[in-house]
PDB file as gemmi writes it, atoms N, CA and C in Angstrom:
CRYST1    1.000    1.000    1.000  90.00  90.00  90.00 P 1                      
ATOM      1  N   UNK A   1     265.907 -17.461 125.765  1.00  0.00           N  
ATOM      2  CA  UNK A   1     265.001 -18.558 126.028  1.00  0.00           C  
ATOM      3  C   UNK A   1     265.448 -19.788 125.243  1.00  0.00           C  
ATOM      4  N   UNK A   2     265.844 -19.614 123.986  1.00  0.00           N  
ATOM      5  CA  UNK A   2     266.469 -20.430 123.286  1.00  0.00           C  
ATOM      6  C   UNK A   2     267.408 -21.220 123.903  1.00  0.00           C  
ATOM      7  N   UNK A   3     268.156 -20.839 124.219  1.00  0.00           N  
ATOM      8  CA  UNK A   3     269.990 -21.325 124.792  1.00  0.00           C  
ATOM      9  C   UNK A   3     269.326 -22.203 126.673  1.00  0.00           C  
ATOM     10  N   UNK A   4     268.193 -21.053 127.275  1.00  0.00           N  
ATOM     11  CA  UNK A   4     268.054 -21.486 128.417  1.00  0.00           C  
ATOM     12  C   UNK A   4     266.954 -22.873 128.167  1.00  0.00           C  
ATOM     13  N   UNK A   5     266.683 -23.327 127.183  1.00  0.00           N  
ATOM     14  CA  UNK A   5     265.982 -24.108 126.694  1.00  0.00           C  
ATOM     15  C   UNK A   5     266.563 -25.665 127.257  1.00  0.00           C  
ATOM     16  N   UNK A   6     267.955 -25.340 126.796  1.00  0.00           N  
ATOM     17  CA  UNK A   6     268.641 -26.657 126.663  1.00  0.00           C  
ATOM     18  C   UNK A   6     269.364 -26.515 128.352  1.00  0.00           C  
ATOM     19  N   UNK A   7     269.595 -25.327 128.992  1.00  0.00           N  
ATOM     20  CA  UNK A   7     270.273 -25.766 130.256  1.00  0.00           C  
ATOM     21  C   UNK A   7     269.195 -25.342 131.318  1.00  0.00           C  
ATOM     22  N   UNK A   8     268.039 -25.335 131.313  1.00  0.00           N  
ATOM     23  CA  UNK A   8     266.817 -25.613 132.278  1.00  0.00           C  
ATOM     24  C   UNK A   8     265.763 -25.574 131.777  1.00  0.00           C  
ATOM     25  N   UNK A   9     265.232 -26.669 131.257  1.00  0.00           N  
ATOM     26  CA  UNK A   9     263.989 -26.794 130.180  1.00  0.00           C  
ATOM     27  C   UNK A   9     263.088 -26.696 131.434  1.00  0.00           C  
ATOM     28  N   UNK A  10     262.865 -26.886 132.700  1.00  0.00           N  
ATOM     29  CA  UNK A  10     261.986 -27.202 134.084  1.00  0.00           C  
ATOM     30  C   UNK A  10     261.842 -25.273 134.474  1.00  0.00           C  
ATOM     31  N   UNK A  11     262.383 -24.361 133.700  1.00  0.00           N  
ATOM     32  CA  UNK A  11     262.350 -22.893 134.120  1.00  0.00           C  
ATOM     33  C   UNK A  11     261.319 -22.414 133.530  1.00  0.00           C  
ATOM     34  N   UNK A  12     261.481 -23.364 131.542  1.00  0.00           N  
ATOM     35  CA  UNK A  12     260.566 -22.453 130.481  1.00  0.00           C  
ATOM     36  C   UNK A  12     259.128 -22.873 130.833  1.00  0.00           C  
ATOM     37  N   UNK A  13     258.347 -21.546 130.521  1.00  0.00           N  
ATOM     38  CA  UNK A  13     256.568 -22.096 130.650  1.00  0.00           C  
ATOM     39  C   UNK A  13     256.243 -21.541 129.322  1.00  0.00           C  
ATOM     40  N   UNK A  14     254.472 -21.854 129.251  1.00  0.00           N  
ATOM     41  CA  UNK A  14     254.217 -21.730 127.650  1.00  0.00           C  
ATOM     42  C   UNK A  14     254.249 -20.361 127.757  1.00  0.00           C  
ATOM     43  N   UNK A  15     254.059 -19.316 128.285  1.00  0.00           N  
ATOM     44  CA  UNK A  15     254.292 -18.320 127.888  1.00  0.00           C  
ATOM     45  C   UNK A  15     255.755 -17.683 127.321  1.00  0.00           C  
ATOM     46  N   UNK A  16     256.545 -18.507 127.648  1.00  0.00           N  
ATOM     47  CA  UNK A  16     258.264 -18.463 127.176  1.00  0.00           C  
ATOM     48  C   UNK A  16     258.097 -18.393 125.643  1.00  0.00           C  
ATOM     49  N   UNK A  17     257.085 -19.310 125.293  1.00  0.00           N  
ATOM     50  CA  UNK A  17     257.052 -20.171 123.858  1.00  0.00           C  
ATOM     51  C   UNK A  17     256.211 -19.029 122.953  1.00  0.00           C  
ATOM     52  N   UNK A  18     255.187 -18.597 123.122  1.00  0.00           N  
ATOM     53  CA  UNK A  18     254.318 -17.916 122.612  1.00  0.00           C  
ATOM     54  C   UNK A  18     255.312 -16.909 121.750  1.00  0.00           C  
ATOM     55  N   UNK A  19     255.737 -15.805 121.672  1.00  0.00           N  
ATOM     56  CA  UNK A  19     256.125 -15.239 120.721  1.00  0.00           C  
ATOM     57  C   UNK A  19     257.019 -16.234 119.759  1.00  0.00           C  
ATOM     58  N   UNK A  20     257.596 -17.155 120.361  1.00  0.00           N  
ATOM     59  CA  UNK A  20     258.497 -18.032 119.508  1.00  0.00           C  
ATOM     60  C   UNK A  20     257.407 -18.421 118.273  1.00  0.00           C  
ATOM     61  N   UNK A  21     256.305 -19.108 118.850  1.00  0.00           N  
ATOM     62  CA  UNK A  21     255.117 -19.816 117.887  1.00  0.00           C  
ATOM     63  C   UNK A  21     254.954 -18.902 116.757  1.00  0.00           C  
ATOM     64  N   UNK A  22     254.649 -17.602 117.584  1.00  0.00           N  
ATOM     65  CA  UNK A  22     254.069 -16.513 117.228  1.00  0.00           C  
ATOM     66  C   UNK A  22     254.916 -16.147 115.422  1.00  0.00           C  
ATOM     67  N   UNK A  23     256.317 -16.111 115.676  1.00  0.00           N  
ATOM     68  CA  UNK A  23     257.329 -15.750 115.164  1.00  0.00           C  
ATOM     69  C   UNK A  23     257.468 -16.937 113.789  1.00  0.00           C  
ATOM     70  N   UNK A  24     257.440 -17.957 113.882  1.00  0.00           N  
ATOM     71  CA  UNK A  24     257.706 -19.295 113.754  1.00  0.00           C  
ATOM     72  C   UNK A  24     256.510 -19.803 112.887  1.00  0.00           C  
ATOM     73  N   UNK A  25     255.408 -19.307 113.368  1.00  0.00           N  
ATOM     74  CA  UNK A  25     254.097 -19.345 112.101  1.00  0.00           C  
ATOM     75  C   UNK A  25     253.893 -18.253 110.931  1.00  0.00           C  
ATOM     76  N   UNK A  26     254.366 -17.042 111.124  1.00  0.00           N  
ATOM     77  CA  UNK A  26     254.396 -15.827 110.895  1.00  0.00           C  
ATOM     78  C   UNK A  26     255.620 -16.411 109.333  1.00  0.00           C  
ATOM     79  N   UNK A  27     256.928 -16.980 109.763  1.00  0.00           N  
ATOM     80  CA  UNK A  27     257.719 -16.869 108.640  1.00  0.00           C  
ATOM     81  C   UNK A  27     257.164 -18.251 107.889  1.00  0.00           C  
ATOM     82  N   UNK A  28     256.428 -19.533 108.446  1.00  0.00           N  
ATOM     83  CA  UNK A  28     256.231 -20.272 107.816  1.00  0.00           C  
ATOM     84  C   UNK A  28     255.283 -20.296 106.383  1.00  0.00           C  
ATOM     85  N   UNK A  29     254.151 -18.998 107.428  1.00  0.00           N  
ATOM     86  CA  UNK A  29     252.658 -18.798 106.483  1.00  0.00           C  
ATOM     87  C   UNK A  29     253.488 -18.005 105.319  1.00  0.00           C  
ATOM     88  N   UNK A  30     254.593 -17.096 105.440  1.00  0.00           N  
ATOM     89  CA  UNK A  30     255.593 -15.855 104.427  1.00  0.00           C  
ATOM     90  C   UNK A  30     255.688 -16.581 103.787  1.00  0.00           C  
ATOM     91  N   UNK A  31     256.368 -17.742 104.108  1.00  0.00           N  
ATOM     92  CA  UNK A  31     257.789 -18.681 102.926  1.00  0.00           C  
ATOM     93  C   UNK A  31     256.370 -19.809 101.855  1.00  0.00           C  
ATOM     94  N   UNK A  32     255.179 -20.545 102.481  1.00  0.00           N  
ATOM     95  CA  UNK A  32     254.241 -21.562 102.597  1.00  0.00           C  
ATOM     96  C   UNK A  32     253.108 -20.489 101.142  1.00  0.00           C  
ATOM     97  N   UNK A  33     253.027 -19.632 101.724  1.00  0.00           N  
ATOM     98  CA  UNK A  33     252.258 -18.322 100.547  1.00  0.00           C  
ATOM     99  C   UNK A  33     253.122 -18.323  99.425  1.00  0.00           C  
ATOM    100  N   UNK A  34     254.785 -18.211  99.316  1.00  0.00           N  
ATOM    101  CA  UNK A  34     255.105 -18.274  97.836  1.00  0.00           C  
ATOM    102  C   UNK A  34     254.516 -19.341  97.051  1.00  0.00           C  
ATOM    103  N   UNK A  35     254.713 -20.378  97.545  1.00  0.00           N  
ATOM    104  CA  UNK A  35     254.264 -21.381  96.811  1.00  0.00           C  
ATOM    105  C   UNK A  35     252.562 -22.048  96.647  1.00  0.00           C  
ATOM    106  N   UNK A  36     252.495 -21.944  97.964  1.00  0.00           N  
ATOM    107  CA  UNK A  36     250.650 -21.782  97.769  1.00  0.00           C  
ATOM    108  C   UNK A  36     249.783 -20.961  98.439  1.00  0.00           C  
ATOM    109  N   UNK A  37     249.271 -20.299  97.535  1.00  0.00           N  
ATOM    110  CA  UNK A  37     248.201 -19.442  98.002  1.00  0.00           C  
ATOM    111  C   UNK A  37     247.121 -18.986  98.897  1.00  0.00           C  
ATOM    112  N   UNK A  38     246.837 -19.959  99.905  1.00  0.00           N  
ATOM    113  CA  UNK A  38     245.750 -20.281 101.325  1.00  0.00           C  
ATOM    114  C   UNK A  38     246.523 -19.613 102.042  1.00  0.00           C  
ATOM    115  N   UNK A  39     247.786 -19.994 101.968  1.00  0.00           N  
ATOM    116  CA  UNK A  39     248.403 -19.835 103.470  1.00  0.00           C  
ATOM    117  C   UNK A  39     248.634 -17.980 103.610  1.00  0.00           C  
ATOM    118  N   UNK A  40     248.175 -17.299 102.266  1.00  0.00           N  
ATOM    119  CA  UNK A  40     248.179 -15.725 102.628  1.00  0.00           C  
ATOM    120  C   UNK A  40     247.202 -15.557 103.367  1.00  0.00           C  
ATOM    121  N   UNK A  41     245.486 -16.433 103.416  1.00  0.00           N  
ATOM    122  CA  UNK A  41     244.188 -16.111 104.151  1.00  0.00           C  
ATOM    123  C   UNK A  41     245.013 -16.247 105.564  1.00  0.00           C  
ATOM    124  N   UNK A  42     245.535 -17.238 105.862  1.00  0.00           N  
ATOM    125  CA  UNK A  42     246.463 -18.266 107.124  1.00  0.00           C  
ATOM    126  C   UNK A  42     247.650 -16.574 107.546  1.00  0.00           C  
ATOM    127  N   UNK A  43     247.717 -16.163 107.100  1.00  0.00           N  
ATOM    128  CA  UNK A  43     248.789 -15.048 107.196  1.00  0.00           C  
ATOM    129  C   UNK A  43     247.776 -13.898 107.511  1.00  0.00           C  
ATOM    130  N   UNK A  44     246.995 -13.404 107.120  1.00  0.00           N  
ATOM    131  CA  UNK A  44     246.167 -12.316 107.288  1.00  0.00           C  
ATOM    132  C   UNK A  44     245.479 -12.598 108.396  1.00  0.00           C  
ATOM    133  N   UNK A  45     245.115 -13.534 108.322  1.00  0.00           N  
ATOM    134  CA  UNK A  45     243.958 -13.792 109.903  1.00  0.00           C  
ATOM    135  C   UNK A  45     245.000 -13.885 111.011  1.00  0.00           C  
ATOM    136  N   UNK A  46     246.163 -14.496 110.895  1.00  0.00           N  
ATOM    137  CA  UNK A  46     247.202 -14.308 112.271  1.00  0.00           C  
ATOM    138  C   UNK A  46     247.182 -12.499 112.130  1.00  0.00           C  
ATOM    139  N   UNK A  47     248.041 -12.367 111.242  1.00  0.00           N  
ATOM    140  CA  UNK A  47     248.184 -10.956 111.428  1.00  0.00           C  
ATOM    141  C   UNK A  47     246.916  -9.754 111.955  1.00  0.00           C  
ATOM    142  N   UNK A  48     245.690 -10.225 111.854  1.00  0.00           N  
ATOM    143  CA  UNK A  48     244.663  -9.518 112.576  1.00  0.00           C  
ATOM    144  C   UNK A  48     244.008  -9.783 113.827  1.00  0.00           C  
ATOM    145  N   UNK A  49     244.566 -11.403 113.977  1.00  0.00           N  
ATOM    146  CA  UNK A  49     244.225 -11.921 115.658  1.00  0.00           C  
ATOM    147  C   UNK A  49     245.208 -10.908 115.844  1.00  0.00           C  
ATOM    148  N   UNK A  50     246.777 -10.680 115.461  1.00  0.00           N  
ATOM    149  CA  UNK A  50     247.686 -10.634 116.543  1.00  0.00           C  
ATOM    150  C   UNK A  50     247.325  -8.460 116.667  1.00  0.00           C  
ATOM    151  N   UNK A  51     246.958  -8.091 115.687  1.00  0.00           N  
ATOM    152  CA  UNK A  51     246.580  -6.483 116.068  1.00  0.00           C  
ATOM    153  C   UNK A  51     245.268  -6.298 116.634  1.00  0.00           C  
ATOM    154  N   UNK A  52     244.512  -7.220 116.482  1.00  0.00           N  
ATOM    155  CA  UNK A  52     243.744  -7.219 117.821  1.00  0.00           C  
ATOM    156  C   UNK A  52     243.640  -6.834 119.258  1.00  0.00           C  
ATOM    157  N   UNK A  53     244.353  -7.970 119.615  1.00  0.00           N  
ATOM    158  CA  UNK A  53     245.018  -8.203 120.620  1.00  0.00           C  
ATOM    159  C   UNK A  53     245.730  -7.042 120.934  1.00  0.00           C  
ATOM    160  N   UNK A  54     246.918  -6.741 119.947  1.00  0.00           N  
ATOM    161  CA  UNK A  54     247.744  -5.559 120.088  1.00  0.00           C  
ATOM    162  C   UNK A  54     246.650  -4.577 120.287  1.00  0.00           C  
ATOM    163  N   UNK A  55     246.165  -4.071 120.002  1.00  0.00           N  
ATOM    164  CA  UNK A  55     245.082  -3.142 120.134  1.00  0.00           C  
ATOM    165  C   UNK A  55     243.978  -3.041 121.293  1.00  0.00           C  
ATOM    166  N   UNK A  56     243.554  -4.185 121.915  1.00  0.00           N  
ATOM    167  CA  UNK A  56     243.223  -4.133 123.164  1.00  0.00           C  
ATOM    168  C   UNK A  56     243.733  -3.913 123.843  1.00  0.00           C  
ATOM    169  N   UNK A  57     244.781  -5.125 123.942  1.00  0.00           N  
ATOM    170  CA  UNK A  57     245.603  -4.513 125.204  1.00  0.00           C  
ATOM    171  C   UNK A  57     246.305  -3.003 125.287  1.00  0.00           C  
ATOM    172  N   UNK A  58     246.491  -2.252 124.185  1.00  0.00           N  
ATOM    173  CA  UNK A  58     246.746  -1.336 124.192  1.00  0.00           C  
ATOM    174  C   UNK A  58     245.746   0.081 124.894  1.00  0.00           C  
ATOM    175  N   UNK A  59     244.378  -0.452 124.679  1.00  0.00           N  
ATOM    176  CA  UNK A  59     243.345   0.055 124.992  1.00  0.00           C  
ATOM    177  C   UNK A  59     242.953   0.353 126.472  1.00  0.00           C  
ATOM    178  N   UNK A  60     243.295  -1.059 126.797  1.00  0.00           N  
ATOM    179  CA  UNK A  60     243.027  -1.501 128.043  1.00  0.00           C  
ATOM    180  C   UNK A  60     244.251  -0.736 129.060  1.00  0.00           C  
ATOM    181  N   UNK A  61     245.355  -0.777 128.733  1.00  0.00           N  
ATOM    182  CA  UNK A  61     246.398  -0.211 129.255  1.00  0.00           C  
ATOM    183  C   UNK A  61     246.036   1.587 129.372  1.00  0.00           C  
ATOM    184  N   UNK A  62     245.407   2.330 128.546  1.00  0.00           N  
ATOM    185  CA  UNK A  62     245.367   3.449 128.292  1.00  0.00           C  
ATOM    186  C   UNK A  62     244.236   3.938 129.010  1.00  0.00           C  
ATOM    187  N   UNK A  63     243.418   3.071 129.325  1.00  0.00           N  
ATOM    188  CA  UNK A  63     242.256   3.291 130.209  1.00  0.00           C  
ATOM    189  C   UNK A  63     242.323   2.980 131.473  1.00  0.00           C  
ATOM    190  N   UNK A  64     243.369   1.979 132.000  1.00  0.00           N  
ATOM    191  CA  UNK A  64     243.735   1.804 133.308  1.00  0.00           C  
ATOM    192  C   UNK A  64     244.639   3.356 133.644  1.00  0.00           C  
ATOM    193  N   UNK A  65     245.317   3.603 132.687  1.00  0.00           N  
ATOM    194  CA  UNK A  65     245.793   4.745 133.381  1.00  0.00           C  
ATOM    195  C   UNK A  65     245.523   6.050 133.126  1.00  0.00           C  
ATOM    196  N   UNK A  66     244.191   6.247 132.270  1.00  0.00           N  
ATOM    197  CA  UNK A  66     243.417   7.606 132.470  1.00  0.00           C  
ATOM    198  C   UNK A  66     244.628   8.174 131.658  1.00  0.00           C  
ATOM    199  N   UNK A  67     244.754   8.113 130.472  1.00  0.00           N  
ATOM    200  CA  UNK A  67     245.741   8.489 129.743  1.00  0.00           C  
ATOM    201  C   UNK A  67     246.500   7.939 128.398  1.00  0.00           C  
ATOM    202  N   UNK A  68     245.635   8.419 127.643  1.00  0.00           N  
ATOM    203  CA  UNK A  68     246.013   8.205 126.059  1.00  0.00           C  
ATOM    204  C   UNK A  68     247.059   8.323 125.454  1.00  0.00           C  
ATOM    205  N   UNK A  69     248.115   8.511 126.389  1.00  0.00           N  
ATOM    206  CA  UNK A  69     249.656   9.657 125.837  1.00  0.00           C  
ATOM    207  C   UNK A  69     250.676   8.453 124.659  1.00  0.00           C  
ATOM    208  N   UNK A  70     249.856   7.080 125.277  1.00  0.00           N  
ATOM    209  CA  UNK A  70     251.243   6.195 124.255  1.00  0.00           C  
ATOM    210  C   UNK A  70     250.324   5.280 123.534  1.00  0.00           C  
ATOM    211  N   UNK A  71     248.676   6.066 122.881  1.00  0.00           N  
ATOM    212  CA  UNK A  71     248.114   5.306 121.793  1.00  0.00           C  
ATOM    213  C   UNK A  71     248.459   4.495 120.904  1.00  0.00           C  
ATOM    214  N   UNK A  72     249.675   5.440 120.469  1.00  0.00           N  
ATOM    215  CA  UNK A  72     250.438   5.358 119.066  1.00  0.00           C  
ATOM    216  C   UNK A  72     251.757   4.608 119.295  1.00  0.00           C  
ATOM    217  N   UNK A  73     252.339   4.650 120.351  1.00  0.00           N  
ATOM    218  CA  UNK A  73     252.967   3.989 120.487  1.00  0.00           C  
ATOM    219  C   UNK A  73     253.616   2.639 121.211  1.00  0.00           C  
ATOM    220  N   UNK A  74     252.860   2.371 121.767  1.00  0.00           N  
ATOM    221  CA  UNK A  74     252.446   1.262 122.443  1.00  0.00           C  
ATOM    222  C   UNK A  74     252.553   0.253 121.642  1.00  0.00           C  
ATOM    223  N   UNK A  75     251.309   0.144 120.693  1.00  0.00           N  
ATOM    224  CA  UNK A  75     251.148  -1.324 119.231  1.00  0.00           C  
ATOM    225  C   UNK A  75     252.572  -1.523 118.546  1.00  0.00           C  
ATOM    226  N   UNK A  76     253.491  -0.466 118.462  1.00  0.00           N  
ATOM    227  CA  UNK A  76     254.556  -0.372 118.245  1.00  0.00           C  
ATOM    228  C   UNK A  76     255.549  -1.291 119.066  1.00  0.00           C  
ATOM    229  N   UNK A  77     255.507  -1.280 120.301  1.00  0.00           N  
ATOM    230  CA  UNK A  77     256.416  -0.825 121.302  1.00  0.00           C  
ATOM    231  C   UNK A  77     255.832  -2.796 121.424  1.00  0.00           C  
ATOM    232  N   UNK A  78     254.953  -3.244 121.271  1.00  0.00           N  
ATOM    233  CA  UNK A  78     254.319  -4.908 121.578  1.00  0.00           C  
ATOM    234  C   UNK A  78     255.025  -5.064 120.550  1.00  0.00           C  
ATOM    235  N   UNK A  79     254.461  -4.770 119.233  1.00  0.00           N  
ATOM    236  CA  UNK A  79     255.014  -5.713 118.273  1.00  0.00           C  
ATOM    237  C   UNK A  79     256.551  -6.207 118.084  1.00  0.00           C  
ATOM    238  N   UNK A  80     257.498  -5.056 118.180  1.00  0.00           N  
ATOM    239  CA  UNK A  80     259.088  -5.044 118.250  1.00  0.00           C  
ATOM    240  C   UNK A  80     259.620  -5.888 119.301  1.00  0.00           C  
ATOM    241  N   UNK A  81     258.286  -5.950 120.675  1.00  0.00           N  
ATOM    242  CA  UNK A  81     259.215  -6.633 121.543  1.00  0.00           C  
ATOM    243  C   UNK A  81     258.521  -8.587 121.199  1.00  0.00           C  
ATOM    244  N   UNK A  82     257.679  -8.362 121.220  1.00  0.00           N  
ATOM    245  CA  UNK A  82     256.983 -10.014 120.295  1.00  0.00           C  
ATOM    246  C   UNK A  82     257.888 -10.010 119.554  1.00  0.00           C  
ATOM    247  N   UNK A  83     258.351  -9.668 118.316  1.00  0.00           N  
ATOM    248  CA  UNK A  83     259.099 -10.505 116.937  1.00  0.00           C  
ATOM    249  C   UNK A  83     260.115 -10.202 117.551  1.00  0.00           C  
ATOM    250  N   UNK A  84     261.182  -9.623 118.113  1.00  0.00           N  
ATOM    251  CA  UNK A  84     262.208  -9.624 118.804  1.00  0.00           C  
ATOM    252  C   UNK A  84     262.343 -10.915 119.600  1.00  0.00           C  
ATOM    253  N   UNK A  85     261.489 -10.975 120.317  1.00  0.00           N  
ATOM    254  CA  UNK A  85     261.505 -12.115 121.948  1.00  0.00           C  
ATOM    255  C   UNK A  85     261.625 -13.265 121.164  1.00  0.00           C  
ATOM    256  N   UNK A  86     261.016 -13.261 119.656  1.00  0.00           N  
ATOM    257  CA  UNK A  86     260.593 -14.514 119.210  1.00  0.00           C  
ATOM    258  C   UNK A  86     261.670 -15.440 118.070  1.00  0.00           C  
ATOM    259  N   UNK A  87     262.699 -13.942 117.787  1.00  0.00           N  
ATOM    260  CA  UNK A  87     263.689 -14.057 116.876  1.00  0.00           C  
ATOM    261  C   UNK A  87     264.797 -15.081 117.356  1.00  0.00           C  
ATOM    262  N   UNK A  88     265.023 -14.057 118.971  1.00  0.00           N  
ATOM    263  CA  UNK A  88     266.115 -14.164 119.993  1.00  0.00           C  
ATOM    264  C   UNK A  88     266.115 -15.900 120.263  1.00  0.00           C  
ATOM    265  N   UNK A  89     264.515 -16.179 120.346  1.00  0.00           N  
ATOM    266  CA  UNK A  89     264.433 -17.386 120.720  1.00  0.00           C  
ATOM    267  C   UNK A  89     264.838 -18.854 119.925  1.00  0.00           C  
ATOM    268  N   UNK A  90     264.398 -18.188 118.655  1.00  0.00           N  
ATOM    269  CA  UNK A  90     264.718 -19.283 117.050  1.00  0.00           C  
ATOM    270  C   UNK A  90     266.321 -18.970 117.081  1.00  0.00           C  
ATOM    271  N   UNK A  91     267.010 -17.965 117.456  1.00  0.00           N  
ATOM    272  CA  UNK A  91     268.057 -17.870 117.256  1.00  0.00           C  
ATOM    273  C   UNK A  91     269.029 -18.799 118.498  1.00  0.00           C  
ATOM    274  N   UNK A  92     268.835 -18.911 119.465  1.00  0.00           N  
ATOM    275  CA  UNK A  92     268.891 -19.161 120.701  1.00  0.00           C  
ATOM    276  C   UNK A  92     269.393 -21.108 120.746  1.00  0.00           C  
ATOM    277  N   UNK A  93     268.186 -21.633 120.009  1.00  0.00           N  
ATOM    278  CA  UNK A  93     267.728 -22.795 119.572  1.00  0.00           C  
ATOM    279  C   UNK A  93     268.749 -23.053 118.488  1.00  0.00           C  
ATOM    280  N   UNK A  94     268.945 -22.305 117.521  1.00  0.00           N  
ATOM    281  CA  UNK A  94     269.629 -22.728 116.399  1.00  0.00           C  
ATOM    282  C   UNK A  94     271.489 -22.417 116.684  1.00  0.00           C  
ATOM    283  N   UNK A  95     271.544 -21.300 117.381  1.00  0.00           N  
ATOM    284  CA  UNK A  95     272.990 -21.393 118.117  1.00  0.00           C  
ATOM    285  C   UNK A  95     273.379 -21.117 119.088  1.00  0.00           C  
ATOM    286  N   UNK A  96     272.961 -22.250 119.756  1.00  0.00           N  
ATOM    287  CA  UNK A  96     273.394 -22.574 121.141  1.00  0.00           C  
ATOM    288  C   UNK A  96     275.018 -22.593 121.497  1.00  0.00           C  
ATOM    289  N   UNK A  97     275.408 -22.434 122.467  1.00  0.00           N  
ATOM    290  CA  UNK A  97     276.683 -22.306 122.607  1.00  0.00           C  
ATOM    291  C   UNK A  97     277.461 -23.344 123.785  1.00  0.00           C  
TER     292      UNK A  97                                                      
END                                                                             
């Protein structure tokens, strides 16, 4: 998404962006907390919107299909592909080719 950023910006939608944000607030509130202290409340409350979420939709998925089998692994299986999607993307942006 990164790289396709710069050779069809008219492709990306905000949902392209969202794990990027996602990713991108996540290391700011990390690095923003050494030095001042709020931004851990600013870090905890993302981090519990975002298992929320992870957790509904996980819910929701498990009940559409009458089948609990990937409880456990599912919240897993979101989160890796969010900070992944979101890495790829900062990375993407920063070395373009």
């Amino acid at each position: 998404i990164g790289q396709l950023i710069h050779k069809a910006p008219k492709s990306i939608s905000l949902r392209h962006l969202v794990p990027f944000g996602f990713v991108l607030t996540l290391l700011i509130c990390i690095i923003a907390s050494l030095f001042y202290s709020p931004f851990v409340i600013l870090l905890l409350v993302l981090m519990s919107a975002y298992t929320l979420a992870n957790l509904i939709a996980t819910l929701h998925i498990c009940f559409c299909q009458h089948s609990f089998a990937y409880l456990l692994t599912l919240p897993t299986l979101f989160t890796a592909v969010h900070i992944s999607y979101g890495v790829g993307t900062i990375k993407g942006l920063l070395f373009q080719q």
